[in-house]
N, CA, C and O of each residue as an XYZ file, in Angstrom:
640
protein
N     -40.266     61.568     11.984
C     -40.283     61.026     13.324
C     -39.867     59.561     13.264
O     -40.319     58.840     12.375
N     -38.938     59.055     14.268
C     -38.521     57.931     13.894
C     -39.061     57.361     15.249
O     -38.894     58.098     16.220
N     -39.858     55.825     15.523
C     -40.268     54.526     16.104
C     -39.310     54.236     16.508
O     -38.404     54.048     15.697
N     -39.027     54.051     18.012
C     -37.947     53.160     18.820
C     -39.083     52.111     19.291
O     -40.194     52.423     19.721
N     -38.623     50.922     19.137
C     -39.448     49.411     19.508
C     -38.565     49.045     20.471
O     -37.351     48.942     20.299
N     -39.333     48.788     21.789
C     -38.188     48.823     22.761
C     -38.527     46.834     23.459
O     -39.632     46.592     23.945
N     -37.602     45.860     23.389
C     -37.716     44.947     23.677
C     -38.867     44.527     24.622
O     -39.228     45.326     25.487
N     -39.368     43.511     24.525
C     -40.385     43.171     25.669
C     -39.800     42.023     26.112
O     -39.415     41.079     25.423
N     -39.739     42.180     27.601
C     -39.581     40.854     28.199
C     -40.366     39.816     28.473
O     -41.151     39.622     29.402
N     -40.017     39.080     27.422
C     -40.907     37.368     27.856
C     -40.687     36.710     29.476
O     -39.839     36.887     30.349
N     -41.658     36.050     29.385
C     -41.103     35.535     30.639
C     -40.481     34.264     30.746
O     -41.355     33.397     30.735
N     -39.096     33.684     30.868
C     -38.716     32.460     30.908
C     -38.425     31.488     31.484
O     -38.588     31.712     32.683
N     -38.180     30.794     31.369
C     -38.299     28.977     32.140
C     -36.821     28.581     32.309
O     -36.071     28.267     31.385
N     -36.623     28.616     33.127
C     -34.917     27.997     33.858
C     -35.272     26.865     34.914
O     -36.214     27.030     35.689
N     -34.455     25.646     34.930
C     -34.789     24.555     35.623
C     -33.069     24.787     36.378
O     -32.193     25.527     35.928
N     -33.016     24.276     37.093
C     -31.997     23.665     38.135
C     -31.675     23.038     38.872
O     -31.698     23.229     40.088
N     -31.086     21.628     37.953
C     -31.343     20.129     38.088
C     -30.600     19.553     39.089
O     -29.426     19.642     38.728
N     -30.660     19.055     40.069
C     -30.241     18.479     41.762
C     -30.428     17.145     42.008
O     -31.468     16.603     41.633
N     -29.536     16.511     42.607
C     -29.496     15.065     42.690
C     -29.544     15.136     44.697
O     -29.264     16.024     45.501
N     -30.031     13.750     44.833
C     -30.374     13.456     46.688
C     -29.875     12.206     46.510
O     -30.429     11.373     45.793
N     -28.756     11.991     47.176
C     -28.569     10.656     46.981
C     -28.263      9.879     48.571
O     -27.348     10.233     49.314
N     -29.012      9.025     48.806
C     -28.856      8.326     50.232
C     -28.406      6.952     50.118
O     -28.219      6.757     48.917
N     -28.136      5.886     50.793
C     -27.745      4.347     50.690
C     -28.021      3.918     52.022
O     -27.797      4.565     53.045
N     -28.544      2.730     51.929
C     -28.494      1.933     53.287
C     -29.588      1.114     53.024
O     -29.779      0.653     51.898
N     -30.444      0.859     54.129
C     -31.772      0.103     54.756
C     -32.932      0.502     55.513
O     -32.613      1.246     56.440
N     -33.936      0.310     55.454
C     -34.940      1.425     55.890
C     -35.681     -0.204     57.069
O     -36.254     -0.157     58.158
N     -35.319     -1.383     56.223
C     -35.548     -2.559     57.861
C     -34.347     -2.837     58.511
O     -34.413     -3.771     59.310
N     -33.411     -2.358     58.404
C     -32.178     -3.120     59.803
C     -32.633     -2.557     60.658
O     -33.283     -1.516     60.576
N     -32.187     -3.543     62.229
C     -32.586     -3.402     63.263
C     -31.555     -2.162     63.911
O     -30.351     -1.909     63.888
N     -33.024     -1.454     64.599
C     -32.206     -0.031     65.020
C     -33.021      0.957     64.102
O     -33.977      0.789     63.345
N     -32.346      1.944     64.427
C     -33.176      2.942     63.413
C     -31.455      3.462     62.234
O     -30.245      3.511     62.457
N     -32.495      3.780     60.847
C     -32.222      4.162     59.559
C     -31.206      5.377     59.339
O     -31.603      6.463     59.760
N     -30.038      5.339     58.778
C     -29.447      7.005     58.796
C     -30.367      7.311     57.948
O     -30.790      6.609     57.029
N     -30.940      9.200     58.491
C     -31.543     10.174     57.500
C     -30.483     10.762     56.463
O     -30.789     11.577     55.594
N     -28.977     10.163     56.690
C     -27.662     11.000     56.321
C     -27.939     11.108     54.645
O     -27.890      9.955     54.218
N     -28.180     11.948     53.668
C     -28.103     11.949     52.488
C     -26.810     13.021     52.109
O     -25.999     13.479     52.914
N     -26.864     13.232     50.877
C     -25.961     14.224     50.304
C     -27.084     15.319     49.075
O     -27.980     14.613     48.613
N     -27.122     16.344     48.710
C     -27.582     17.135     47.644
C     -26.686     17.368     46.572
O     -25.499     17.192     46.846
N     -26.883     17.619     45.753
C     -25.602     18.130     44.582
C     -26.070     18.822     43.285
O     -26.879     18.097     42.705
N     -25.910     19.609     42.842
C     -26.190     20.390     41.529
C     -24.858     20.765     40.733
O     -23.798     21.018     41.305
N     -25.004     20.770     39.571
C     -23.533     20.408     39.088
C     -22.735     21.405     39.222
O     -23.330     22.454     39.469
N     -21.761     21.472     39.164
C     -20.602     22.653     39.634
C     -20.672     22.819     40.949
O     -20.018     23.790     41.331
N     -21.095     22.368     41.586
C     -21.487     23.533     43.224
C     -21.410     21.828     43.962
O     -21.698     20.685     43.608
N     -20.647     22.740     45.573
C     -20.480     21.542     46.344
C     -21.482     21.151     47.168
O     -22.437     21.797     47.600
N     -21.131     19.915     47.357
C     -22.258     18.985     47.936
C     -23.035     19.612     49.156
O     -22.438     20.648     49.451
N     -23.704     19.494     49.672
C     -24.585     19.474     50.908
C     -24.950     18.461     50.992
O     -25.619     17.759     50.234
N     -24.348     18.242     52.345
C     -24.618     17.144     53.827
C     -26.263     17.482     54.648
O     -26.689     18.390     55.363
N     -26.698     16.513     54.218
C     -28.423     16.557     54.847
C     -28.435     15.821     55.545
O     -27.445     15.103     55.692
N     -29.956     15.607     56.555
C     -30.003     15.035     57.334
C     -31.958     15.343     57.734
O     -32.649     16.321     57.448
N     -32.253     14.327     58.317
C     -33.355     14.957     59.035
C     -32.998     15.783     60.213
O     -31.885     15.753     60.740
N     -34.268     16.732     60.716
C     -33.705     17.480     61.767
C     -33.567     16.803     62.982
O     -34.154     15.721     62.963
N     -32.800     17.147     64.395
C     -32.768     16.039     65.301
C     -34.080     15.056     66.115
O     -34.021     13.901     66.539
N     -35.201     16.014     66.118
C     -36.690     15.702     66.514
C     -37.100     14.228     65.667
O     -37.878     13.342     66.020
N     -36.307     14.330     64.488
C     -36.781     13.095     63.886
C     -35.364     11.968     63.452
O     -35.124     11.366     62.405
N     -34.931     12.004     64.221
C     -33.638     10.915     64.352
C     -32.686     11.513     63.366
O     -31.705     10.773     63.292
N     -32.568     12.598     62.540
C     -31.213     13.134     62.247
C     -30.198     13.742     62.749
O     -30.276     13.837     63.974
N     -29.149     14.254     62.226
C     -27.676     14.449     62.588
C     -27.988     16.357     62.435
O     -28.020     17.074     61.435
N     -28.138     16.611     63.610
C     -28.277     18.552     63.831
C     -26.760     18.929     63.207
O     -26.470     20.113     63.379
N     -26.035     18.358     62.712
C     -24.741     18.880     62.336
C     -24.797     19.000     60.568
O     -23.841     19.500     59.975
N     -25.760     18.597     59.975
C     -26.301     18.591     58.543
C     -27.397     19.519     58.538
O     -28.059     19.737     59.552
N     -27.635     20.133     57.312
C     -28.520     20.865     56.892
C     -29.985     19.934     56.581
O     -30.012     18.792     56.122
N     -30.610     20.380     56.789
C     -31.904     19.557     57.261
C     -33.092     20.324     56.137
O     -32.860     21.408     55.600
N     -34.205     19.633     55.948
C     -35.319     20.692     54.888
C     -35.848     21.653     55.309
O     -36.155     22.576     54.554
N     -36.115     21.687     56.762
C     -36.531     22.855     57.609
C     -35.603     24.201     57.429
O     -36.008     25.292     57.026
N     -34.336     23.885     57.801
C     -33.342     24.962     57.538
C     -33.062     25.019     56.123
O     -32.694     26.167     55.876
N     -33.068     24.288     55.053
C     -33.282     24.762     53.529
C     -34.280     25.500     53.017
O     -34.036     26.346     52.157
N     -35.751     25.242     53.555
C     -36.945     25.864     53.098
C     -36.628     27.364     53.641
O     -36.710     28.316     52.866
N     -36.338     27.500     54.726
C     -36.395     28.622     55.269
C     -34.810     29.503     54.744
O     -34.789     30.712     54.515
N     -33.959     28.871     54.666
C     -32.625     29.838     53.979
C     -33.404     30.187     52.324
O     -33.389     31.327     51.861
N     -33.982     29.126     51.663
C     -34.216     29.083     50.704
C     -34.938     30.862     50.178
O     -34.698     31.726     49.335
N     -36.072     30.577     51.508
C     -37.005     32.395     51.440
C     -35.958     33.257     52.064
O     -35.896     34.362     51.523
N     -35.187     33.090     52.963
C     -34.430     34.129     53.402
C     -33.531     34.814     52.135
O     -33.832     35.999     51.997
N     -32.725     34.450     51.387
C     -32.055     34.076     50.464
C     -32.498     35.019     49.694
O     -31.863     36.073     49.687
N     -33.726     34.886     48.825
C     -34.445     35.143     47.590
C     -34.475     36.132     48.185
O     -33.711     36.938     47.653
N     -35.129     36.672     49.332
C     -35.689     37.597     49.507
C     -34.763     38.833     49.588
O     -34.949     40.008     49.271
N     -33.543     38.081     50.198
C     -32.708     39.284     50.875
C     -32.249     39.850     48.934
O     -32.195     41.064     48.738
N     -32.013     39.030     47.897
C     -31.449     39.296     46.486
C     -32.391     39.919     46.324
O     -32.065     41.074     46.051
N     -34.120     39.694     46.354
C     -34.842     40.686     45.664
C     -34.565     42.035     46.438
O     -34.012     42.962     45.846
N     -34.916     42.139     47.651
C     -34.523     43.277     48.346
C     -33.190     44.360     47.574
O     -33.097     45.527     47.194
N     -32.372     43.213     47.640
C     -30.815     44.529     46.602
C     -31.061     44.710     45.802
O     -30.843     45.897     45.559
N     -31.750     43.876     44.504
C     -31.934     44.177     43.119
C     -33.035     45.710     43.423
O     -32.919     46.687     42.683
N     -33.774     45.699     44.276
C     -35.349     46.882     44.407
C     -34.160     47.727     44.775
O     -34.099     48.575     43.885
N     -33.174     47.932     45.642
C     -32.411     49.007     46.483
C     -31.662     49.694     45.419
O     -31.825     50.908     45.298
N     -30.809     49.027     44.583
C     -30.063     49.391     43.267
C     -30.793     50.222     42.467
O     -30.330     51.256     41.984
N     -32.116     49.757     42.267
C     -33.049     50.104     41.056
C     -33.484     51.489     41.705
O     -33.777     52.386     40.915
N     -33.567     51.797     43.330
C     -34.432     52.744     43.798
C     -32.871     53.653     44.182
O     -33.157     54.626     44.879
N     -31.936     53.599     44.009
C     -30.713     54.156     44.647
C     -30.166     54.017     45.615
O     -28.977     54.329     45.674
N     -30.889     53.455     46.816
C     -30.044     52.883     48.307
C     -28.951     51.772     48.122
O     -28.564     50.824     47.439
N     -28.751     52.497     49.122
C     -26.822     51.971     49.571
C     -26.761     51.238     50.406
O     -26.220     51.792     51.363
N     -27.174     49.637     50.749
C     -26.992     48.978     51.510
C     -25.632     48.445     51.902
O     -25.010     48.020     50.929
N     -25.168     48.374     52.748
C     -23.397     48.136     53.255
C     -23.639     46.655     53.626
O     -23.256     45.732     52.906
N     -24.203     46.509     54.622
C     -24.917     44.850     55.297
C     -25.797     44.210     55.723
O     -26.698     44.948     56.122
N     -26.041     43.014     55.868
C     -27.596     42.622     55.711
C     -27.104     41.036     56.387
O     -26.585     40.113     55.759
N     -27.479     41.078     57.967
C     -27.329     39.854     58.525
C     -29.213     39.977     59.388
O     -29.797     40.660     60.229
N     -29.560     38.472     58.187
C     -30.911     37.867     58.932
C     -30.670     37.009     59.802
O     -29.845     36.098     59.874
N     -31.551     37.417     60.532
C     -31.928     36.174     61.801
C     -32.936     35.428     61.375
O     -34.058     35.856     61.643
N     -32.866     34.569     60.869
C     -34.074     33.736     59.861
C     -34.982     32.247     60.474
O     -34.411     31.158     60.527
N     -36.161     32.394     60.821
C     -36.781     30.944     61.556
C     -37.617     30.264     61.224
O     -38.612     30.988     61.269
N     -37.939     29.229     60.875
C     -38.861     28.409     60.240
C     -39.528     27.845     61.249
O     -38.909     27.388     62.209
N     -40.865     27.798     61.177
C     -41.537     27.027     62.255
C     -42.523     26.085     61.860
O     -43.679     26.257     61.471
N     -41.640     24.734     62.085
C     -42.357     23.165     61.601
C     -43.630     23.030     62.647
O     -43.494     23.241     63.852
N     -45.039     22.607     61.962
C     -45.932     22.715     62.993
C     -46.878     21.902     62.583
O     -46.383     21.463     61.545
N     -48.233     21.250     62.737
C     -49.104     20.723     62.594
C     -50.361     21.435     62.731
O     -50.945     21.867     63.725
N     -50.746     21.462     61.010
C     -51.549     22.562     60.676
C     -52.690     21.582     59.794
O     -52.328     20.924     58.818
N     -53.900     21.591     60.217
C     -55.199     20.697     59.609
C     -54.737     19.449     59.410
O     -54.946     18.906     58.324
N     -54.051     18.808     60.403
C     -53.510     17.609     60.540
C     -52.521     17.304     59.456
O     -52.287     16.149     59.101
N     -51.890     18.462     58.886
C     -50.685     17.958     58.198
C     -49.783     18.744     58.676
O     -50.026     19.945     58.797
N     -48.129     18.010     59.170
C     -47.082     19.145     59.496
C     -46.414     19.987     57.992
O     -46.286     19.762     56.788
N     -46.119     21.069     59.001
C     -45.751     22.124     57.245
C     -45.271     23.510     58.269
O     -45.636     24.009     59.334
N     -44.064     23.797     57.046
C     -43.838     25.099     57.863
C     -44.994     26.339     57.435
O     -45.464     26.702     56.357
N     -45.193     26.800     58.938
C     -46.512     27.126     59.016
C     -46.050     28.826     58.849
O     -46.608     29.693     58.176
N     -45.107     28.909     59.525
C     -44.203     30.841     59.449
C     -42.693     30.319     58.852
O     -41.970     29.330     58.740
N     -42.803     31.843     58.543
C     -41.253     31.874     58.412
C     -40.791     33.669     58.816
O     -41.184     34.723     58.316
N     -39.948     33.426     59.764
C     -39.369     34.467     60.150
C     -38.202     35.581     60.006
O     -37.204     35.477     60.719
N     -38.315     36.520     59.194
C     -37.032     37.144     58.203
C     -36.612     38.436     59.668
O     -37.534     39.118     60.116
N     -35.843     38.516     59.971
C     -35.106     39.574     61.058
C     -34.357     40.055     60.435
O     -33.446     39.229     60.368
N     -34.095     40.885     59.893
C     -32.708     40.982     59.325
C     -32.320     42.392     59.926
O     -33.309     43.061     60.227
N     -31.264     42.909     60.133
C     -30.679     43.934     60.281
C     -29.752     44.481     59.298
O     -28.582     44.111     59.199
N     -30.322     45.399     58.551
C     -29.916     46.128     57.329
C     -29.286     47.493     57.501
O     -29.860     48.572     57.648
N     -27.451     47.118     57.431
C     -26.833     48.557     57.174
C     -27.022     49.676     55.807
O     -26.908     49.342     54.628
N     -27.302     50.914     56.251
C     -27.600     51.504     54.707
C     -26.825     52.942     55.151
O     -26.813     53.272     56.337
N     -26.226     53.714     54.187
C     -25.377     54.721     54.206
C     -26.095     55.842     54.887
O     -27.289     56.093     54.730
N     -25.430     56.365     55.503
C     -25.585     57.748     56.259
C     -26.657     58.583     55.272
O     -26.687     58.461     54.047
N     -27.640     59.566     56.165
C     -28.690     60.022     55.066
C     -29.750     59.267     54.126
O     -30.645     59.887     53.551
N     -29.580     57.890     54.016
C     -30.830     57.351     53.751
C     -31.869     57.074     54.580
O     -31.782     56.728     55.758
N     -32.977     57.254     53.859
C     -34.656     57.289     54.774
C     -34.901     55.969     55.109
O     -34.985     55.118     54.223
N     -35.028     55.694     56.285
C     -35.251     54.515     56.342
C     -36.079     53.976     56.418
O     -36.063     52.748     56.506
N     -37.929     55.227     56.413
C     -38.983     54.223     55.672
C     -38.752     53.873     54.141
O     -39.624     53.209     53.578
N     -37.754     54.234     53.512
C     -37.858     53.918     52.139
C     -37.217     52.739     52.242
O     -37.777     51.943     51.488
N     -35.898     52.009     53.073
C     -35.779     51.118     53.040
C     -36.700     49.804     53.544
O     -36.339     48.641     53.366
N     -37.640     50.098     54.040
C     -38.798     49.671     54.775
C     -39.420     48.770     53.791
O     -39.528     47.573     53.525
N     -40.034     50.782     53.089
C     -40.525     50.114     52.035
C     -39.896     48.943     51.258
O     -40.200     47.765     51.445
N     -39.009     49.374     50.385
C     -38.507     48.534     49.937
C     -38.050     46.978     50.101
O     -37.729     46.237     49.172
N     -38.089     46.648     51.470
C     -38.178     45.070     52.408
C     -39.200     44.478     51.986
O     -39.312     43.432     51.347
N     -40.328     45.563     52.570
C     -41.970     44.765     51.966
C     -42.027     44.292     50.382
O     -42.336     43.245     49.814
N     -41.604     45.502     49.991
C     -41.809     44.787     48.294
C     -41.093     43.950     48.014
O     -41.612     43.124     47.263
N     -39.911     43.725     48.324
C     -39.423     42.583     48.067
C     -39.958     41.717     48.158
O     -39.786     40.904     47.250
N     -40.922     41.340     49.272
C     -41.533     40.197     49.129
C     -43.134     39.583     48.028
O     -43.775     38.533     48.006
N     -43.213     40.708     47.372
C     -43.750     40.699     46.454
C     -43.319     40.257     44.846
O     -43.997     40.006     43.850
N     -42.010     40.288     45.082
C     -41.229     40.256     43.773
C     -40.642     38.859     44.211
O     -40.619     38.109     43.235
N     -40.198     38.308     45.267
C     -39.238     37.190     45.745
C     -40.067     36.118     45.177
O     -41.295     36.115     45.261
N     -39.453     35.312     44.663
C     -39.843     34.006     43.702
C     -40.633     32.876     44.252
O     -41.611     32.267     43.819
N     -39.558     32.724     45.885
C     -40.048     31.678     46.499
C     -41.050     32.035     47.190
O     -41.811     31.178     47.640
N     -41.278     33.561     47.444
C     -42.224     33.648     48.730
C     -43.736     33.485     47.706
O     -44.880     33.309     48.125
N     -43.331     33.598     46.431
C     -44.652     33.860     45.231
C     -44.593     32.014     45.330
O     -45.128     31.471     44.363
N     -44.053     31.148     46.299
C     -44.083     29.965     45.216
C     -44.362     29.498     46.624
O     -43.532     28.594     46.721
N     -44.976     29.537     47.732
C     -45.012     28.957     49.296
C     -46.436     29.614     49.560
O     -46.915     30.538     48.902
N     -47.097     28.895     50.771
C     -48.113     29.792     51.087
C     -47.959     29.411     52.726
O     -48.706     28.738     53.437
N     -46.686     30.112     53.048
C     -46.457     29.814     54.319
C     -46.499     31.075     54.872
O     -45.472     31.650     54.512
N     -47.186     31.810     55.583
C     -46.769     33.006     56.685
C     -45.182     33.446     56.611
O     -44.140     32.909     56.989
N     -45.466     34.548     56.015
C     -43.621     35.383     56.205
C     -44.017     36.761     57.259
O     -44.683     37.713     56.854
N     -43.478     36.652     58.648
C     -43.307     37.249     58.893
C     -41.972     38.251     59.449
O     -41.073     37.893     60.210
N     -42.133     39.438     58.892
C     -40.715     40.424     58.234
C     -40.625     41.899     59.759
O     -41.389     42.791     60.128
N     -39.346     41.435     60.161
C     -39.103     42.086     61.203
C     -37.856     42.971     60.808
O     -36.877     42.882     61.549
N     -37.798     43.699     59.866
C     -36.365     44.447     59.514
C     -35.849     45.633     60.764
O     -36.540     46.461     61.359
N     -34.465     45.359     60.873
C     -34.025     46.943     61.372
C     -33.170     47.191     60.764
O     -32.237     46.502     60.351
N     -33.579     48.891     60.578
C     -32.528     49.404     59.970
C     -31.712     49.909     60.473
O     -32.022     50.611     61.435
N     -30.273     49.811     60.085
C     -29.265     51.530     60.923
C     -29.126     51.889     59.851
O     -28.887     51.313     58.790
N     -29.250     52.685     60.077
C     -28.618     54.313     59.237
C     -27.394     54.903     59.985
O     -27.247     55.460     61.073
N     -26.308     54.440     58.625
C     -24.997     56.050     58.643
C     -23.859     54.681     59.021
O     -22.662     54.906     59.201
């Protein structure tokens, strides 16, 4: 009888190192640009900003709309990686995704986050299994394991 030793997966540590870089004055008279830039190497810049409620430029990506693409994001990848692994055939997957900045025990923080997504999946798939499979995703999704913000998950499916 021959022993197959079948690899164990460790668990490992990946960093992904990002620069914020802003310039100006935080006393000239008038108020301060929030205008920064993001950057991680290889990959193009992102134009930030605070959101407009707080004197930024609504035409920049703001932390509100990062935190929240950030869970949308993860989630929708864990979702395909579970669909692959379980056999479903997803075709498309457009979220309607919302973050809601709020003042919670006197500190503001996004308090929900809202995943909508509308998920195409091939003719003949069950679509409580794709269901299922939404929920768990969020069990497996990195960021939602790394936030303790309210996700609430509104999927529809079509089928065919």
């Amino acid at each position: 009888m021959r022993t197959i030793v079948l690899p164990v997966r460790m668990a490992q540590v990946h960093t992904f190192p990002l620069s914020v870089h802003w310039t100006g004055s935080t006393l000239v008279d008038g108020e301060y640009s929030r205008d920064a830039t993001a950057q991680s190497p290889g990959k193009p810049m992102i134009v930030t900003s605070a959101a407009p409620s707080y004197n930024g430029n609504g035409a920049r990506w703001n932390p509100e709309d990062m935190f929240g693409a950030a869970l949308a994001t993860c989630h929708m990848l864990t979702f395909f990686a579970l669909a692959k692994k379980a056999g479903v055939d997803v075709h498309a997957y457009d979220d309607s995704a919302e973050a809601t900045l709020e003042m919670v025990d006197k500190a503001m923080r996004i308090s929900k986050i809202k995943l909508a997504p509308t998920i195409a999946v091939a003719a003949g798939t069950d679509e409580a299994k794709v269901r299922e499979l939404f929920e768990k995703a969020h069990k497996y999704c990195f960021v939602a394991n790394s936030i303790t913000t309210t996700v609430d998950m509104q999927p529809t499916v079509v089928v065919g």
